[in-house]
C-alpha positions as CSV (number, residue, x, y, z in Angstrom):
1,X,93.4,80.5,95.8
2,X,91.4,83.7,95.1
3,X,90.1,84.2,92.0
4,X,90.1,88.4,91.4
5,X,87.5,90.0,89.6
6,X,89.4,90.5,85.5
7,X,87.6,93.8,85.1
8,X,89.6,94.9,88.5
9,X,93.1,95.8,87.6
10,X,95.7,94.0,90.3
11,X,97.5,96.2,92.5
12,X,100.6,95.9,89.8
13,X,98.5,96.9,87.1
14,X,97.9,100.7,88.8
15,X,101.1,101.1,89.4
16,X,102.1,100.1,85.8
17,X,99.5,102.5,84.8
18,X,100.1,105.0,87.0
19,X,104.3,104.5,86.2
20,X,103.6,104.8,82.4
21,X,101.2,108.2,82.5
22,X,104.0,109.6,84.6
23,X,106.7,108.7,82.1
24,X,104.2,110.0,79.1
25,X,103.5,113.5,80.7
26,X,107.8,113.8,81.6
27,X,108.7,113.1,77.6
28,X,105.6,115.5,76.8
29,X,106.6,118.3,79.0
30,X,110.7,117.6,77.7
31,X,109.4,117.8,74.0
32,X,108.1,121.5,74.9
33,X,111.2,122.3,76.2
34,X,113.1,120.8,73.3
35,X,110.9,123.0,70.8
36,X,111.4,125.8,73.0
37,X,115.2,125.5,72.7
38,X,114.6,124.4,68.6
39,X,116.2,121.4,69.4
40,X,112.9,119.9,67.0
41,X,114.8,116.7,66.2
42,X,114.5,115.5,69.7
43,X,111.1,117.0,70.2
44,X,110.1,114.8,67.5
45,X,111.4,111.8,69.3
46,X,109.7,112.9,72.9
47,X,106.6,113.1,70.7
48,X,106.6,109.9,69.1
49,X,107.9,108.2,72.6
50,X,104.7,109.9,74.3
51,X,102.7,108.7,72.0
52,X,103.7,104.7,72.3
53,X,102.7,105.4,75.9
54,X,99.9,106.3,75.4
55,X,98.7,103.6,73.3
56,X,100.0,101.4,76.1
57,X,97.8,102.9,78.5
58,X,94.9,102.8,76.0
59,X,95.4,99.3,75.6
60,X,95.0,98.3,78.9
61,X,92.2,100.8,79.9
62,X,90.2,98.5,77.1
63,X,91.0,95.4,78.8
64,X,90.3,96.4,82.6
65,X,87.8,99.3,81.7
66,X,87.6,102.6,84.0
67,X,89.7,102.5,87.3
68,X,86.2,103.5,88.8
69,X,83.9,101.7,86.9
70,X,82.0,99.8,90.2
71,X,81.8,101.5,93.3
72,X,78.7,102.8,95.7
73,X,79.0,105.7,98.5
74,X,76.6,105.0,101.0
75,X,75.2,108.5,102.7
76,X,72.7,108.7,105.6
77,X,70.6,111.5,105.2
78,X,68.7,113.2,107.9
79,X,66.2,114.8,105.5
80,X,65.6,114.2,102.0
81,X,64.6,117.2,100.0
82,X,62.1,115.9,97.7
83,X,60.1,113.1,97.6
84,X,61.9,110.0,96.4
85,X,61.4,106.3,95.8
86,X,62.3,103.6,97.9
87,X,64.6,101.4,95.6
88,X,63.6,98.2,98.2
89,X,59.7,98.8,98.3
90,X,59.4,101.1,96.1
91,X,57.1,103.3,98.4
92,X,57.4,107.0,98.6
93,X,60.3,108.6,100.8
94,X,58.4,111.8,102.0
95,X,60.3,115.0,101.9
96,X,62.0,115.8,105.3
97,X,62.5,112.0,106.0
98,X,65.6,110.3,107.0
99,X,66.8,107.8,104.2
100,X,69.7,106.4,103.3
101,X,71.1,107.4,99.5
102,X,73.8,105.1,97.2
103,X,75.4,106.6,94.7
104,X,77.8,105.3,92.5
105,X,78.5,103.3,88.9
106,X,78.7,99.6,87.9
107,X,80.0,99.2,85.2
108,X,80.5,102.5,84.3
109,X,77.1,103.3,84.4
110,X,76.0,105.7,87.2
111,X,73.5,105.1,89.3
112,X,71.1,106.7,92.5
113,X,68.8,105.0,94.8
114,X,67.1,105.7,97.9
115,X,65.8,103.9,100.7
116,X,64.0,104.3,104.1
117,X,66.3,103.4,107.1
118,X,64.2,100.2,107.8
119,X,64.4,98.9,104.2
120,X,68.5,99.4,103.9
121,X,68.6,97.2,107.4
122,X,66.4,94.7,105.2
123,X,68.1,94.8,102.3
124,X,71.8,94.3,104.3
125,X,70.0,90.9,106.1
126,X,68.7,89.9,102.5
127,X,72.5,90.3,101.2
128,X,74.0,88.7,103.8
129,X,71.8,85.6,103.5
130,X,71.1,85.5,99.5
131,X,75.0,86.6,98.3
132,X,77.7,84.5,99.4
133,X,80.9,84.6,97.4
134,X,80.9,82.7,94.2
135,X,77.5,82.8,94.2
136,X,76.6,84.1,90.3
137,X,73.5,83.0,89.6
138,X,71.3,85.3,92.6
139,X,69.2,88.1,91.2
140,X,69.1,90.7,93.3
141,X,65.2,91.3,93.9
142,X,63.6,94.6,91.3
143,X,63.3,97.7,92.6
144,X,60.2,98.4,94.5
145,X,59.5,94.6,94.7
146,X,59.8,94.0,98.9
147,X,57.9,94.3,101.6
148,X,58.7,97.7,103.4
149,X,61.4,96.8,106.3
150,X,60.9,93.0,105.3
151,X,63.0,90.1,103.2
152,X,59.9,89.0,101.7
153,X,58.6,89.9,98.1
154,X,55.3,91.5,98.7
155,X,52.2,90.2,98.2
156,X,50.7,91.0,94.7
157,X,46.4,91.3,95.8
């Protein structure tokens, strides 16, 4: 049995979501119409229906958070345009250098990192052996704390 992720939202979720904005925007746009015809009555109505929707979808954007609250976009780059940090060794990334950029959010919170082309191939093996599924309790190593194109912390001397 697999055990989703509860700040993911199932497939079925989205579509509830997805079902109930439609349904809100449809009685918004027909209480417009129903002003603009002075039909205010049923306006009223639309409005109060719209807004039971959207306290629905309110509710459950609490419970799941942000459809996009974790994902990375991985972008090789053939030349950096200033100098940046390695996020793996945390050595400098000269301008004009090839590197490879992540950006993205976890949890919401955005993030950018940079790393020479050697150090993302390192940083892949080091995932592959350290994070296995299930596995909760593996800190990913602090930035800047790896040898340059290694798996190995560096040396501290």
């Amino acid at each position: 049995m697999t055990h989703m992720n509860p700040r993911i939202p199932s497939f079925y979720r989205v579509l509830q979501h997805a079902l109930v904005g439609a349904m809100a925007t449809v009685y918004l746009v027909a209480a417009g119409v129903q002003i603009y015809r002075g039909d205010y009555m049923t306006a009223l109505i639309n409005l109060v229906i719209t807004a039971v929707l959207g306290v629905v979808l309110e509710l459950g954007k609490e419970r799941y958070g942000k459809f996009f609250a974790t994902f990375s976009l991985r972008t090789r780059v053939r030349r950096v345009k200033h100098e940046e940090s390695c996020a793996w060794c945390g050595e400098t990334i000269e301008a004009g250098s090839p590197a490879m950029t992540h950006r993205g959010a976890m949890d919401g919170q955005r993030f950018t990192l940079h790393h020479h082309a050697e150090c993302e191939s390192a940083a892949k093996g080091w995932a592959r052996a350290n994070l296995t599924k299930g596995a909760s309790d593996v800190r990913v190593p602090p930035a800047g704390t790896m040898q340059r194109g290694g798996s190995q912390p560096r040396e501290n001397g």
